[in-house]
C-alpha positions in Angstrom: 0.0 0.0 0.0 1.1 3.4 -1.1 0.5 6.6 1.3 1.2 9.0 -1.1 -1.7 9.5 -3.8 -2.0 9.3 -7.1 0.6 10.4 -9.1 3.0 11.3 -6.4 3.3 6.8 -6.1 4.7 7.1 -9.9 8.2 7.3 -10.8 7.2 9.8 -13.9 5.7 12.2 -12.2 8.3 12.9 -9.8 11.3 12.4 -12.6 8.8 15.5 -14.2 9.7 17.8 -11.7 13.3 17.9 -12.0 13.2 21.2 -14.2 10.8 22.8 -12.4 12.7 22.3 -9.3 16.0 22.9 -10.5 14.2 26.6 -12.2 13.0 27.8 -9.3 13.6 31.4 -8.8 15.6 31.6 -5.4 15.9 28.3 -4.1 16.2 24.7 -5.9 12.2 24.0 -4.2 8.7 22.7 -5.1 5.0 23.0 -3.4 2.7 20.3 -4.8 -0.9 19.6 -3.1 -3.0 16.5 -2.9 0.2 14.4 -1.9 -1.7 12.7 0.5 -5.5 12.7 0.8 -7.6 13.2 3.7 -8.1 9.5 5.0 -4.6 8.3 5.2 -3.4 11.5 7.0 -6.1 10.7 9.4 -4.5 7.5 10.0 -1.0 8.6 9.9 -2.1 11.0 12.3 -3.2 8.3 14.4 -0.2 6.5 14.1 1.8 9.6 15.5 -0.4 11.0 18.5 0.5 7.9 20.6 4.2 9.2 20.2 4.0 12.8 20.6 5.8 14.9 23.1 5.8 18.4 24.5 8.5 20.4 23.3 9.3 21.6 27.2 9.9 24.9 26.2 7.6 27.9 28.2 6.1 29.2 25.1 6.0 26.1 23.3 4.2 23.7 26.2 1.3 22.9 23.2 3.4 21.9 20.6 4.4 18.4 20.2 6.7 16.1 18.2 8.2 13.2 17.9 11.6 12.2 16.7 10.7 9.9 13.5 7.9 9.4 11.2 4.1 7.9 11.7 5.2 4.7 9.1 8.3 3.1 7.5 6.7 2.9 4.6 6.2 6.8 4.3 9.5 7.4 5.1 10.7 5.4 2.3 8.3 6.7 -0.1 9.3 10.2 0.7 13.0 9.8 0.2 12.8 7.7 -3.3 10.3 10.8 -3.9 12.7 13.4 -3.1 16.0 11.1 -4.5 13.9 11.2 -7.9 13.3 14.7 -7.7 16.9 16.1 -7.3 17.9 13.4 -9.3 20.9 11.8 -6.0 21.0 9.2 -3.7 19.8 10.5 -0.4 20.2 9.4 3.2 17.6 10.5 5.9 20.0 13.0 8.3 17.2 13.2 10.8 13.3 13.1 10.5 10.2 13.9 12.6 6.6 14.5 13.2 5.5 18.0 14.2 2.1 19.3 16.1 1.2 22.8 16.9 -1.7 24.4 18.5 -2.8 27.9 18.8 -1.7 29.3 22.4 1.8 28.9 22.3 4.2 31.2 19.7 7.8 30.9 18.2 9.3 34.4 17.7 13.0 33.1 16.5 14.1 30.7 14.2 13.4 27.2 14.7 15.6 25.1 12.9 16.9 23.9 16.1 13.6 21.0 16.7 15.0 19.4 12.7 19.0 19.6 13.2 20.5 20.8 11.0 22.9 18.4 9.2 26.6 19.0 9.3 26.5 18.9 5.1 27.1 22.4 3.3 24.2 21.0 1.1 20.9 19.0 2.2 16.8 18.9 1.4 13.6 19.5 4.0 10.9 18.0 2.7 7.6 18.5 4.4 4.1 16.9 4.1 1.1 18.3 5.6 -1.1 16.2 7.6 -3.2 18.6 8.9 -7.1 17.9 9.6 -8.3 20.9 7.8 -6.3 24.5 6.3 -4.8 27.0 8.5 -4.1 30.4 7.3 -1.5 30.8 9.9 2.1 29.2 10.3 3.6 30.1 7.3 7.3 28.9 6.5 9.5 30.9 5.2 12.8 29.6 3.9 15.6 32.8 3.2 19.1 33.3 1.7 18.5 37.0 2.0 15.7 39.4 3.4 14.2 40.0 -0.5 15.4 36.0 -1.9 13.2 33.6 -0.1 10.5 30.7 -0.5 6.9 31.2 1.4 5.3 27.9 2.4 1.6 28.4 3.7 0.4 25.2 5.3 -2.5 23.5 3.5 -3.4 20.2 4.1 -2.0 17.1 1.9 1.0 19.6 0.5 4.3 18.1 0.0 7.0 20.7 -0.1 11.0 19.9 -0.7 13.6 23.0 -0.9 17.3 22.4 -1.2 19.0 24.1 1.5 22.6 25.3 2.7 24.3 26.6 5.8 23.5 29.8 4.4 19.4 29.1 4.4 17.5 30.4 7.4 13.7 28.8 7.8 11.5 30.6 10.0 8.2 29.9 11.2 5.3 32.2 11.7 3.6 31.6 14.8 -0.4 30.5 15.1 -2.7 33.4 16.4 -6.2 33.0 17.7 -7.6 32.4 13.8 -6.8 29.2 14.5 -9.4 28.3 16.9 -9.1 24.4 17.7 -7.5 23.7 14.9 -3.7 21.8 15.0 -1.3 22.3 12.1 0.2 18.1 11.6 3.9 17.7 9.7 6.1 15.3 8.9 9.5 16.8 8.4 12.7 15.0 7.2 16.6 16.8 6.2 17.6 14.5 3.4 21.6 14.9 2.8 23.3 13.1 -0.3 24.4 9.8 0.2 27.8 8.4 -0.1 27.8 5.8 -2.8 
């Protein structure tokens, strides 16, 4: 069984998106929706809340994560996904699963809860999981204050952007348009593979 949907599970599409991600305007990236539908992030969301964990921090206490991925499976999909895209070999550098909530806030940047790998050169993919779209949390990924990539959360999205020591990600923090909504991602730092 495939967790990605239709055509993200076919080798094509993703050998498709080489130019486009190679072309893009400030950083190597792409933002593709419908990567997952609705009913198997519900149950990948299910296989992650068992595992979640506070962050500890005092004005992060509602977010949660956990240090890997819901499924194997995914995982796997993900990186031949991304391996296909950018056209390397890629080795998972660290992965996890991601929960906020409105209440809590992050005014700095936050690269610190996905390490960042010791490589001059790696990938953060990101898939959405949410339960429904939230207008708040956008990601923003920068090389300079006027070159950077906006990532608005929306449920399903797969996202991968190359990155260096010299890329900054920063993101927004959830306000009270959130209501009871959570914002759900899986996030992995892909770095290429010795062969």
């Amino acid at each position: 069984m495939s967790w990605l949907s239709p055509p993200f599970d076919r080798e094509l599409f993703a050998l498709a998106l080489r130019k486009p991600f190679g072309a893009a305007r400030v950083l190597p990236s792409i933002i593709l929706p419908g990567a997952v539908d609705p009913m198997s992030a519900q149950k990948l969301r299910a296989l992650a809340e068992p595992h979640l964990r506070p962050f500890e921090l005092a004005d992060q206490g509602r977010y949660s994560f956990d240090d890997k991925v819901p499924d194997g499976e995914l995982l796997k999909e993900l990186t031949i996904f991304a391996q296909l895209v950018t056209d390397r070999p890629l080795r998972v550098a660290h992965a996890c699963t991601l929960l906020f909530r409105k209440g809590d806030y992050t005014l700095r940047l936050e690269d610190w809860r996905v390490r960042r790998p010791q490589e001059s050169l790696w990938y953060e993919l990101n898939l959405d999981l949410s339960p429904s779209p939230c207008d708040d949390a956008q990601t923003v990924f920068s090389i300079s204050p006027s070159d950077h990539v906006l990532l608005q959360p929306d449920p399903g999205q797969l996202s991968l952007v190359q990155r260096t020591q010299n890329t900054t990600r920063f993101t927004h923090y959830l306000t009270h348009r959130m209501r009871k909504r959570s914002l759900v991602q899986v996030r992995l730092a892909l770095v290429p593979a010795v062969t």
